[in-house]
C-alpha positions as CSV (number, residue, x, y, z in Angstrom):
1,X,42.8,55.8,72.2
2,X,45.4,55.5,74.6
3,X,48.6,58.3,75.2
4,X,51.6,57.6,73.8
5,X,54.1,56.0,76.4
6,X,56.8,58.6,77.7
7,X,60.3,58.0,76.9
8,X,60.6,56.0,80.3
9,X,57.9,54.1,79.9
10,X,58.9,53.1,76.3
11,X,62.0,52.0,77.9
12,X,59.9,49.9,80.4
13,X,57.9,48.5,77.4
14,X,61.4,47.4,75.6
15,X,63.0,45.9,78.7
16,X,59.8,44.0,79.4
17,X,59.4,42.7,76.1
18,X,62.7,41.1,75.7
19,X,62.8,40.2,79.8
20,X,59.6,38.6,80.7
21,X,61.1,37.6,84.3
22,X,62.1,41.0,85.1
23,X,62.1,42.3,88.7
24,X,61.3,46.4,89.1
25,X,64.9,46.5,90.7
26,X,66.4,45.3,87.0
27,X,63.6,48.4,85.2
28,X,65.1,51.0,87.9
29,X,68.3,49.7,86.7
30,X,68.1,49.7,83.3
31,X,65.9,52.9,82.7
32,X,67.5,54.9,85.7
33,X,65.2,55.7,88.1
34,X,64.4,54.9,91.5
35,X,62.3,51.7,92.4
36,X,59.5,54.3,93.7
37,X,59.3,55.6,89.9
38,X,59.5,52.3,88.5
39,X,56.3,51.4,90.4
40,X,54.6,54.6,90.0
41,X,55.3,54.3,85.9
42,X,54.4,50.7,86.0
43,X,51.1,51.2,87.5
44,X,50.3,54.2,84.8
45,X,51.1,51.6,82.3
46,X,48.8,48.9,83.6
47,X,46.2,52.0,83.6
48,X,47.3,53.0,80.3
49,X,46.5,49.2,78.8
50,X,50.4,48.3,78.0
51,X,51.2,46.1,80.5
52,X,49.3,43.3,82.5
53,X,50.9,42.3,85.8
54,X,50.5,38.3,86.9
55,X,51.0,37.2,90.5
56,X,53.7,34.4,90.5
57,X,53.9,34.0,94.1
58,X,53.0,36.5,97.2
59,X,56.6,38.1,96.3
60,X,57.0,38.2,92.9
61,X,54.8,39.2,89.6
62,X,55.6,38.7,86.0
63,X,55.3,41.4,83.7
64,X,53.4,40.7,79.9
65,X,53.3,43.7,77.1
66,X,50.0,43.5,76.2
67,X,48.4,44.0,72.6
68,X,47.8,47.4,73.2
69,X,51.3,48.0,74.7
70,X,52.7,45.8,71.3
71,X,51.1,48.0,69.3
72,X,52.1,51.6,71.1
73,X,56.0,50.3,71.2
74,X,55.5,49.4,67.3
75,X,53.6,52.8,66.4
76,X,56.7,54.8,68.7
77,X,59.6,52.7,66.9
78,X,58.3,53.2,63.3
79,X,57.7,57.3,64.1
80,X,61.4,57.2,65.5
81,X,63.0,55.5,62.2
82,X,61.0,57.4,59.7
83,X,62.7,60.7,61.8
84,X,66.2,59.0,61.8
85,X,65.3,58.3,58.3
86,X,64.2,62.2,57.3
87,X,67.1,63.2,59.2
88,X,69.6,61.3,57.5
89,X,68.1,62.5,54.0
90,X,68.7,66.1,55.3
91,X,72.9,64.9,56.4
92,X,73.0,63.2,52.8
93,X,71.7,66.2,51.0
94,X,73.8,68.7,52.9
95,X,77.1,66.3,52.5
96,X,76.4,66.1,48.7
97,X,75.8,69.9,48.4
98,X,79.3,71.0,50.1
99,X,81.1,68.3,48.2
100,X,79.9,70.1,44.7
101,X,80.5,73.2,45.9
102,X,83.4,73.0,47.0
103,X,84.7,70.7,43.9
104,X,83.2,73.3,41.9
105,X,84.5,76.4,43.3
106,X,88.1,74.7,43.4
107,X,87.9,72.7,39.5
108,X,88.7,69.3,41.8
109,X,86.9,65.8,41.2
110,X,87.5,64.5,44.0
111,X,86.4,66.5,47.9
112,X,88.2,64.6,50.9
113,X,86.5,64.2,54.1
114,X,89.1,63.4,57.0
115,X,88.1,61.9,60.4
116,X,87.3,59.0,62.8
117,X,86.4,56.0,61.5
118,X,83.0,56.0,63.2
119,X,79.1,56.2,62.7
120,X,79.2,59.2,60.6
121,X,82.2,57.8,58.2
122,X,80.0,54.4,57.8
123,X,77.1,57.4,57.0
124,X,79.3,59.0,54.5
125,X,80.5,55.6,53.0
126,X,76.9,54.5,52.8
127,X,76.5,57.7,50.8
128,X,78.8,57.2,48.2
129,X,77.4,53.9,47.7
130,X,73.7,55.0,47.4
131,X,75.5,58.1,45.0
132,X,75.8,56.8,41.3
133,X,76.4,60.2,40.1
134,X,80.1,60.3,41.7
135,X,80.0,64.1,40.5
136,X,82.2,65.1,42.6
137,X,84.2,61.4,43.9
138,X,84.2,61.4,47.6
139,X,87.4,60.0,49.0
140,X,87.1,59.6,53.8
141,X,90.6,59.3,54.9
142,X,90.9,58.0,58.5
143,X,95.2,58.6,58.9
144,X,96.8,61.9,58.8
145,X,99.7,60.3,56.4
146,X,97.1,59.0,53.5
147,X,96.8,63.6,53.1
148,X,100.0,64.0,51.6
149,X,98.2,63.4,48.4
150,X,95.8,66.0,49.0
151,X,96.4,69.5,47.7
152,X,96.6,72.0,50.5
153,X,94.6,74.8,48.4
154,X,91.2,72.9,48.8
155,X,89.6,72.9,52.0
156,X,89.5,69.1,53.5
157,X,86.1,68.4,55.0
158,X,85.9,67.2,58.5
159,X,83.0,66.4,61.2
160,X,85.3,66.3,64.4
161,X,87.2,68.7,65.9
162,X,89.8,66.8,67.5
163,X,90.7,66.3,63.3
164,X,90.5,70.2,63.0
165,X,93.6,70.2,65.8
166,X,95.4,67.7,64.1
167,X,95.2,69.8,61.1
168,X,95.8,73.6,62.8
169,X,99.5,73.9,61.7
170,X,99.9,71.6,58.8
171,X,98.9,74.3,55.9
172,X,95.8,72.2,54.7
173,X,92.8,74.6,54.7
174,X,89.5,72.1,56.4
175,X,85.9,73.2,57.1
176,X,84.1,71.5,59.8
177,X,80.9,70.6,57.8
178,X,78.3,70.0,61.2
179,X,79.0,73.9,61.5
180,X,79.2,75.9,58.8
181,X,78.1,75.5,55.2
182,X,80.5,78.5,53.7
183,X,82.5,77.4,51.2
């Protein structure tokens, strides 16, 4: 069985499958190393089984994935999502844990998270959606006006700290929840 490509050479794998006409100056490019590298990691690959290289002309080759080098970039890419998957989980559980603690420990129903509207909001959104339990409701406010509803004795949950300056002198008490899990 052949070694699994490097992180480089998976790169090379991706640009070439989607870039069948692509010149090693466009791989150094796009993965970010010299044209030397490019070559040396190109011919490991065709040593490897991944890639077969086709003459065009005296100056220029076309580069094909072949099965095996299909297969490796499928077998890398499925490893990688069930990680972001098992990761994910492990955001979702800790999320949902703070949010009852903290709705427990203060008799609310509803724990705000305040940030950025950005990959981790859609996260948290996707959470509440895959959550039917709603025990405790989980409101993400985005604007610093929509937290004059918000009562300043429970602590706001946030996962930026630019939000954490924004909220220094205003009297609302906020936990960053990617560093600490006291509640």
């Amino acid at each position: 069985m052949q070694s699994e490509p490097t992180t480089k050479e998976f790169s090379i794998l991706s640009y070439i499958e989607q870039n069948s006409d692509a010149t090693q100056r466009e791989l150094s490019e796009h993965v970010g190393v010299s044209l030397g590298m490019i070559n040396i990691l190109l011919k490991r690959l065709v040593k490897k089984g991944f890639v077969k290289i086709e003459r065009l002309q005296s100056n220029s080759v076309k580069y094909f994935l072949t099965p095996q080098g299909i297969a490796s970039k499928l077998e890398r890419t499925y490893g990688y999502i069930v990680r972001t998957y098992r990761e994910l989980e492990t955001y979702k559980e800790r999320v949902g844990m703070v949010a009852q603690q903290i709705a427990k420990k203060h008799t609310v129903e509803t724990v705000y998270f305040f940030g950025p509207n950005d990959e981790f909001a859609a996260m948290l959104s996707a959470f509440i959606q895959l959550d039917s339990s709603e025990d405790p409701a989980i409101k993400i406010i985005h604007e610093e006006k929509d937290l004059l509803e918000y009562s300043k004795k429970v602590p706001i949950l946030i996962w930026d700290h630019e939000y954490a300056e924004a909220l220094e002198g205003s009297g609302y008490s906020w936990m960053n929840i990617m560093q600490s899990l006291d509640v």
